[in-house]
PABA-689980 format. One record per residue: residue number from 1; x, z, y of N, C-alpha, C in turn; residue in one letter. Coordinates in steps of 0.05 Angstrom, whole numbers, plus 5000, padded with zeros to 4 digits. Example, Ala and Ser with C-alpha at 12.3 -4.5 7.8 and 13.67 -1.06 7.14 Angstrom:
<atoms>
[1,[5264,5156,4886],[5246,5156,4910],[5264,5156,4934],"a"]
[2,[5257,5142,4955],[5273,5143,4979],[5258,5157,5001],"s"]
</atoms>
This chain:
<atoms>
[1,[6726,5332,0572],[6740,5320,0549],[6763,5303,0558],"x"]
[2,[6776,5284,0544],[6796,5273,0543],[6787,5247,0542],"x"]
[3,[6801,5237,0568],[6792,5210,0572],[6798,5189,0552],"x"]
[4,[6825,5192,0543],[6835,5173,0524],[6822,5177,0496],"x"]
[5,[6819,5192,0495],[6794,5202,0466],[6775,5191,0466],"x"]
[6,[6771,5199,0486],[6739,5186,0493],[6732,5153,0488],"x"]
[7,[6748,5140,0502],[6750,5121,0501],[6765,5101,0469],"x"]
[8,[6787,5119,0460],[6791,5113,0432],[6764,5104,0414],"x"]
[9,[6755,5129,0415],[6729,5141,0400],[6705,5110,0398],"x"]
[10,[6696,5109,0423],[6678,5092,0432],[6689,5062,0427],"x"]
[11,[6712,5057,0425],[6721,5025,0428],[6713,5026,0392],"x"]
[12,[6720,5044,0379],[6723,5043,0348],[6695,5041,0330],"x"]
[13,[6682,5052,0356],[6641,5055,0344],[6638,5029,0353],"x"]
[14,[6644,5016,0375],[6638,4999,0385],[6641,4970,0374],"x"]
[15,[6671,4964,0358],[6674,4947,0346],[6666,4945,0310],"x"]
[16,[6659,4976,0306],[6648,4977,0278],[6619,4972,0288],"x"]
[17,[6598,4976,0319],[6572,4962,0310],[6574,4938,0317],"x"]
[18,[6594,4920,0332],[6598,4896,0333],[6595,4874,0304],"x"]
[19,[6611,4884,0294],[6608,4880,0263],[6583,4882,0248],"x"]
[20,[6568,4899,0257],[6541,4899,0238],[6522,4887,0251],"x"]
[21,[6521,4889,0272],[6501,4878,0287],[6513,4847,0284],"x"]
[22,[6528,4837,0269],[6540,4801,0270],[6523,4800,0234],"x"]
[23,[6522,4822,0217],[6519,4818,0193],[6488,4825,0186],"x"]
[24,[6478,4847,0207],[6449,4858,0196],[6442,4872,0224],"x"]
[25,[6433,4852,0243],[6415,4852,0263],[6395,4870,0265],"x"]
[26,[6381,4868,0251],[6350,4875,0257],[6365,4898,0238],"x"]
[27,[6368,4914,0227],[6371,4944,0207],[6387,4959,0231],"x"]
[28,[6411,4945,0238],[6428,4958,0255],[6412,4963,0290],"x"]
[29,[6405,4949,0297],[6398,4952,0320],[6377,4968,0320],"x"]
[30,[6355,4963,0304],[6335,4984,0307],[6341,5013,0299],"x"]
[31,[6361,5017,0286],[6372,5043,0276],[6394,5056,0304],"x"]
[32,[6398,5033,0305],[6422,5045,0338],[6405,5055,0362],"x"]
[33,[6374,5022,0363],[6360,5040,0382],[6355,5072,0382],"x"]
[34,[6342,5067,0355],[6325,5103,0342],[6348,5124,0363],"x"]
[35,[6374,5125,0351],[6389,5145,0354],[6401,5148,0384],"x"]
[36,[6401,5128,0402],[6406,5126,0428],[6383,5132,0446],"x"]
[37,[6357,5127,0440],[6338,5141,0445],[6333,5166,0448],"x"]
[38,[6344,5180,0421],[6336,5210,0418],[6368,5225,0432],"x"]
[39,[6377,5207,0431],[6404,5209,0443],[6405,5216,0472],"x"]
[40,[6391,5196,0494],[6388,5200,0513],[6365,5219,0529],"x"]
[41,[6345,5221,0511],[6323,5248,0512],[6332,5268,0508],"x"]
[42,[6354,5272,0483],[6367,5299,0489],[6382,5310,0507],"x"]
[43,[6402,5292,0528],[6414,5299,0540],[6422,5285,0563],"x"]
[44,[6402,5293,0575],[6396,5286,0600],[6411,5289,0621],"x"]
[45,[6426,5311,0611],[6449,5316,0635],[6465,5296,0623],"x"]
[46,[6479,5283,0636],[6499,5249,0615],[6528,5277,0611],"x"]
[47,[6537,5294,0615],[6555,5301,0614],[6556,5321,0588],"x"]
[48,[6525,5322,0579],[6531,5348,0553],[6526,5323,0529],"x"]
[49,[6525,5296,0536],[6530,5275,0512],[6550,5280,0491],"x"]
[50,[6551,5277,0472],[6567,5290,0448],[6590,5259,0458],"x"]
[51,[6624,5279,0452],[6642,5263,0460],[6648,5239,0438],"x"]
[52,[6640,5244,0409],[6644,5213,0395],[6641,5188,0416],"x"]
[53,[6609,5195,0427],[6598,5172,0435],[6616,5157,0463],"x"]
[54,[6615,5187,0469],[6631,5180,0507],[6602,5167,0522],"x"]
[55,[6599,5181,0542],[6576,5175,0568],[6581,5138,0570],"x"]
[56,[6603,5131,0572],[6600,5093,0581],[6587,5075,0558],"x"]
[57,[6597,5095,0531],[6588,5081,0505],[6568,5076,0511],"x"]
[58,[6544,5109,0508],[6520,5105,0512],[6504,5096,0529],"x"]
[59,[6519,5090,0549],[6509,5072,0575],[6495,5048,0571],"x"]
[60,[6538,5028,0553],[6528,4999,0546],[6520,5000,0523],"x"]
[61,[6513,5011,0501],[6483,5012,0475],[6470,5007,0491],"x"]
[62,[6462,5020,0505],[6428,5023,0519],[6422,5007,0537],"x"]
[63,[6441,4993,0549],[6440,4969,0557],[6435,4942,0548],"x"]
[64,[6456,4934,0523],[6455,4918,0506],[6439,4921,0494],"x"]
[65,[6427,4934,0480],[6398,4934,0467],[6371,4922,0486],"x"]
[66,[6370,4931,0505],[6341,4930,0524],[6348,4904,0525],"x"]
</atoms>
């Protein structure tokens, strides 16, 4: 993929769950967990990760959450 995309993409998810997670904590996070979970069980190879997210997004979710 396209690095600059990638990274577009991810700064834009990133500061829209910044935002929710400042307004509705507990709905957002446990809903971000759910999907980063099934997220990372599906695709185990980090490289067939769907490009919205970008591999670093899903990195620091899954970081920040734990």
């Amino acid at each position: 993929g396209n690095g600059f995309i990638d990274h577009y993409d991810s700064s834009i998810i990133n500061n829209y769950l910044n935002i929710n997670f400042s307004y509705n904590a507990d709905l957002t996070k446990n809903l971000i967990l759910n999907l980063t979970i099934k997220n990372l069980n599906n695709f185990k190879n980090e490289s067939l990760l769907p490009n919205i997210f970008g591999r670093e997004f899903i990195g620091r979710l899954a970081y920040s959450i734990n």
